[in-house]
N, C-alpha and C positions, 0 to 999 in steps of 0.2 A: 504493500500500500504506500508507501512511502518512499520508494526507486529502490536500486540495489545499496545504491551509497549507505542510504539511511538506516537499512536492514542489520537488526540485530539481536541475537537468541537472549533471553533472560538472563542463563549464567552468564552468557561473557558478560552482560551489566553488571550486575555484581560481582565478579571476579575483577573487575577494575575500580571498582568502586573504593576508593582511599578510605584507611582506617581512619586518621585524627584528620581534624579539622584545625584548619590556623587560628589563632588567636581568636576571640569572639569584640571585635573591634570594627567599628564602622569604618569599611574599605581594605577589611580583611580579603575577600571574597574578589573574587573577580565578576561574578554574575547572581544575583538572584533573580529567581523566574518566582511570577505571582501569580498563582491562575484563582481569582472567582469561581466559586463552585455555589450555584443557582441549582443544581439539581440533581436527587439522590443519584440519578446517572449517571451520574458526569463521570468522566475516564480518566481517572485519577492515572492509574498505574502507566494506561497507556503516555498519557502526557509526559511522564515522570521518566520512562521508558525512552520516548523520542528524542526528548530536549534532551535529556541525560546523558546518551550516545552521541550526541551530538559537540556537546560543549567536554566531554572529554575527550574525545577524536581531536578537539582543537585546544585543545592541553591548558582550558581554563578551571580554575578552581570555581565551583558553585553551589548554591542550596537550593532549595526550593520550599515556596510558599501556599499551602493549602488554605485558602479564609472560607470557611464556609458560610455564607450569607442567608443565616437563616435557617439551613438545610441538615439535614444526619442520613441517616437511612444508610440503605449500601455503602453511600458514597465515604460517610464518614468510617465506616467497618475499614474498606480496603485504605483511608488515607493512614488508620491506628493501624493495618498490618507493616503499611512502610514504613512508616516511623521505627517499628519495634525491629524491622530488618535494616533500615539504612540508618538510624540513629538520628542525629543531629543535620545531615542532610535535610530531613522533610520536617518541617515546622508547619504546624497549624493553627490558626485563631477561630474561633468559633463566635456569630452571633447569636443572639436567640432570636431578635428581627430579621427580616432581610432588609436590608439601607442601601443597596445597588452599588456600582462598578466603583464607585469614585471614594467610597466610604472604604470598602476593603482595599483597596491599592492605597489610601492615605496610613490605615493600621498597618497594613505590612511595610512598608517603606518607614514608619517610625521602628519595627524591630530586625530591618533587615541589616544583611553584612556585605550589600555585594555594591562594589563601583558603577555597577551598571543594572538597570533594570529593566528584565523581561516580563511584559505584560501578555499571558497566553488564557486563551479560551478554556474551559471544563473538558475539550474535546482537542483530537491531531486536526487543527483545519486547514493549517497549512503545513507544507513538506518543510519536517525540520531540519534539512539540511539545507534552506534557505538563514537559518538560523547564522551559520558562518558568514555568511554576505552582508548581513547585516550589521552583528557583530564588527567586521573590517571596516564596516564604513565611520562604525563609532571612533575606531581605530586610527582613521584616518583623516579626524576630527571635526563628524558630527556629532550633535548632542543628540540629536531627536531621530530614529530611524523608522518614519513608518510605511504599511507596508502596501500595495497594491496588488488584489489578487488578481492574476489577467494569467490565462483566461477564466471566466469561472464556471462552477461546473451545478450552481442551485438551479434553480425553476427559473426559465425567463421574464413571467412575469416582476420574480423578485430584483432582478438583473436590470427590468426597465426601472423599477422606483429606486433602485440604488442610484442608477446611472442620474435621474432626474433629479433624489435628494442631493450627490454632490454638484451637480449644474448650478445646483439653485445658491452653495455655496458658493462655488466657484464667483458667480453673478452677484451675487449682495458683499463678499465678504471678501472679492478680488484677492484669491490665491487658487493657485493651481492643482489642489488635491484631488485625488483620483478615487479614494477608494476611504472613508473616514469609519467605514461602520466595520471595519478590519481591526482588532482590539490585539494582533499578535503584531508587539512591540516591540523595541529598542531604547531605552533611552537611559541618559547622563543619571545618577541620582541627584545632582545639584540642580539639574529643572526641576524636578518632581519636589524637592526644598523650599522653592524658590517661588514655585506655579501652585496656587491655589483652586481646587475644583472641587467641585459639591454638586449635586443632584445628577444630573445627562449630560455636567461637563466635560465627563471619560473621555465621549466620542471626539470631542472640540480638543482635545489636548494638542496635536498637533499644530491647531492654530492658534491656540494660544500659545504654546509654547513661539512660535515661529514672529508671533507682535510683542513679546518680551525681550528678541533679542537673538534667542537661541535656532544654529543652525541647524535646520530640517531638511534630512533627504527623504525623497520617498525613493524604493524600489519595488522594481516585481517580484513577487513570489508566486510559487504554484501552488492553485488551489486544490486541496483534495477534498474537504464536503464540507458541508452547511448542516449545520441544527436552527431548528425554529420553524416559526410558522411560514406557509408557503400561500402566495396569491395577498389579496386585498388586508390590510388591517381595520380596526375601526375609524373611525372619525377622528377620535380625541388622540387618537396617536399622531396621526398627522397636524392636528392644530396644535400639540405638543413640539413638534418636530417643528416647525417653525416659529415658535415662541422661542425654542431655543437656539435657532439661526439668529431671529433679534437680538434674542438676550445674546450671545456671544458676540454680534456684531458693537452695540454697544460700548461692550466692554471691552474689547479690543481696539475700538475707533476712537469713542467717546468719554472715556472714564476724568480723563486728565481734560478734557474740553466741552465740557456738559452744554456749555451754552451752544453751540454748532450745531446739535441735535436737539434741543428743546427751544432754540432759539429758530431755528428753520422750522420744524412741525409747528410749533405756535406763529411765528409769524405763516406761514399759508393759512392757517385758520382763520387768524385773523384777519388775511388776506380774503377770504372767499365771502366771510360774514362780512367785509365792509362795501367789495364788490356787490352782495345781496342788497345792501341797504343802498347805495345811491341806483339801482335799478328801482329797488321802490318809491325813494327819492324822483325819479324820473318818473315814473307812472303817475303818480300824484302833481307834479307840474304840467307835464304835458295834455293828461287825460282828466285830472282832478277825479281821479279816485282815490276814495278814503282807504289808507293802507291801516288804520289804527286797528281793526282787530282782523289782520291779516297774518294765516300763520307762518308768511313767509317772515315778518317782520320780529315776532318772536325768532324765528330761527337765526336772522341776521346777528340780533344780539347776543343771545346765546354765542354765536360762533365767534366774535369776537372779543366775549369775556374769558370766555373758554381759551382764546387764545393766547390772552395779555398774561392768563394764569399758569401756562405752559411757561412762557418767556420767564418770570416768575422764578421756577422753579430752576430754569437754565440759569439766572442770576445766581439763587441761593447757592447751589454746585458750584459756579466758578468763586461764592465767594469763598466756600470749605475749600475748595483745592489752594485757590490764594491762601488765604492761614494755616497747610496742612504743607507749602510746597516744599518747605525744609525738609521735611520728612517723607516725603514722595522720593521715590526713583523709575522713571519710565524706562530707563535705556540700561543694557547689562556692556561689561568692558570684557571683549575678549583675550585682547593681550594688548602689555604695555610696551612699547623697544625704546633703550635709552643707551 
C-alpha cells in the first residue's frame, strides 16, 4: 500500500527500534509526529508503523504523539499496547471532551521533544515516504512544509469542493495554496510557539503561519485514501467554512489596521444609505411626494447610522493598536549578517 520503499515487516520495526531515548529536553528529539485520534478506529499502529520506518531509514531521532480527543475504545487499547512495547517512544494525552484539531496539537506541542513537528491524520493518507521530502525541505530552511495531495484518489465530487474551497482562498486571501484541508504536516516548533490557533484554525495554519513571517513551501505528495464523509455536507458547514475564510482573512490582513476594514465596510454603508436619501430627497423636489412615512427613508437612515457605527469601531481598534504598538510585533527577523 505504501510502494516498495515504504514497505516494512513489524519485526524489522522493532528490531530497530532504539533502546534509551536522549535527554527529555525540548529539542532533544529531532521529530515529533502528533496524530489527532477522533475515532475508536483510527490506525494507530498503522501510522506509528509508517512514519516510524520512515524517519529511521532517515536516521532521525523521534517520538510520537497519541491525543485522543474525546475518544477510547479500540483505539485507545492498541495506542496502551504500544506504549507498553515501545516505551517512551509513544506518548498519549487523553481528553474527556472532544475540543478539535487545534486544541490537541497546542497540548502536544506544550509536552513534546522534537525540533520539528509532524502533524498526521488517525489514518496512512498519505505515502510516508513522502515524509523525507518534506522533512529536507525543513532542512533546507523552511519552517512551514505543507502538503499537496495530487493526484487524488477520494470521490470527485469531494475533489470539486476541495478544488473550489481552496479557489475561494486563493481569491479573498491572495496566496497560492493548493490543497489546505491536507493536515499531514511539516513544521519548525518555533511557528507552532509563536502562531496562535483555536477552533478550525488547524486548517489556516499554513496561512497564517506564511502572514507572520514564516517561510512556507508546499509540495506534492501521493495520495493513498480518504476517510470521511463523501458527496454534499450540510449547510452550516459550508457557512462555517466561510466564516472562517473571513475570520482568517481579517486576521491576517487586518489585525494591526482595523480601521481599513471597518472603515471601508462602514463607509459603503454609509455610502449607499446617503445615496438612498438624496434619491428620496429628489422625489420629493421634483414630484412633491411625501417620502415621511416611506420605508425607503427609514432604510436610508438606518444604513447610515449603521455605518458611522462601523467606522466607530475601526477608530476604537486603531486607537488599542496605537496604545498597544510597543508591545505589538507584526514582522518575524530571519537572520541578522554583521
Amino acid at each position: 500500500m505504501f510502494g516498495k520503499e515504504s514497505q516494512s515487516t513489524e519485526t524489522s520495526f522493532s528490531d530497530q527500534w532504539p533502546a534509551e531515548l536522549p535527554p527529555e529536553t525540548v529539542g532533544s528529539l529531532d521529530v515529533t509526529v502528533v496524530v489527532p485520534v477522533q475515532s475508536d478506529e483510527a490506525e494507530v499502529r498503522q501510522v506509528l508503523q509508517a512514519l516510524g520506518d520512515e524517519l529511521d531509514r532517515a536516521k532521525r531521532s523521534w517520538e510520537i504523539f497519541f491525543v485522543f480527543d474525546g475518544v477510547q475504545g479500540a483505539a485507545w487499547e492498541k495506542a496502551e499496547e504500544l506504549r507498553k512495547e515501545f516505551g517512551k517512544r509513544v506518548r498519549t494525552i487523553v481528553f474527556k471532551n472532544a475540543f478539535g484539531e487545534s486544541v490537541c496539537l497546542s497540548a502536544a506541542v506544550e509536552k513534546a521533544l522534537g525540533r520539528i513537528i509532524v502533524t498526521s491524520p488517525q489514518y496512512v493518507q498519505v505515502d510516508p515516504i513522502e515524509l523525507g521530502d518534506m522533512l529536507d525541505e525543513i532542512d533546507k530552511g523552511a519552517d512551514f512544509v505543507a502538503p499537496w495531495r495530487h493526484p487524488r484518489v477520494d470521490p470527485v465530487l469531494n475533489r470539486l469542493q476541495s478544488v473550489l474551497f481552496n479557489w475561494v482562498i486563493r481569491l479573498i486571501i491572495g496566496m497560492s495554496f493548493h490543497d489546505l484541508n491536507c493536515y499531514f504536516r511539516a513544521i519548525r516548533r518555533e511557528v507552532l510557539e509563536d502562531v496562535v490557533i483555536y477552533g478550525d484554525m488547524y486548517r489556516f495554519l499554513p496561512v497564517i503561519a506564511y502572514r507572520r513571517g514564516y517561510r512556507v513551501v508546499e509540495v506534492k505528495v501521493r495520495h493513498l485514501q480518504e476517510w470521511g464523509r463523501a458527496g454534499f455536507f450540510g449547510i452550516g458547514v459550508y457557512i462555517r467554512r466561510l466564516l472562517d475564510i473571513l475570520a482568517v482573512m481579517f486576521l491576517t490582513k487586518f489585525t494591526l489596521k482595523p480601521l481599513r476594514f471597518f472603515g471601508t465596510l462602514g463607509g459603503v454603508i454609509t455610502f449607499s444609505g446617503t445615496c438612498l436619501g438624496f434619491y428620496l430627497g429628489a422625489v420629493k423636489m421634483l414630484y412633491g411626494r411625501g417620502v415621511a412615512g416611506d420605508p425607503l427613508l427609514l432604510i436610508a437612515v438606518l444604513l447610515i447610522v449603521l455605518g458611522v457605527q462601523i467606522v466607530g469601531f475601526g477608530l476604537v481598534g486603531e486607537i488599542i493598536i496605537f496604545s498597544q504598538a510597543r508591545n505589538l510585533k507584526e514582522y518575524r527577523i530571519e537572520r541578522i549578517w554583521e
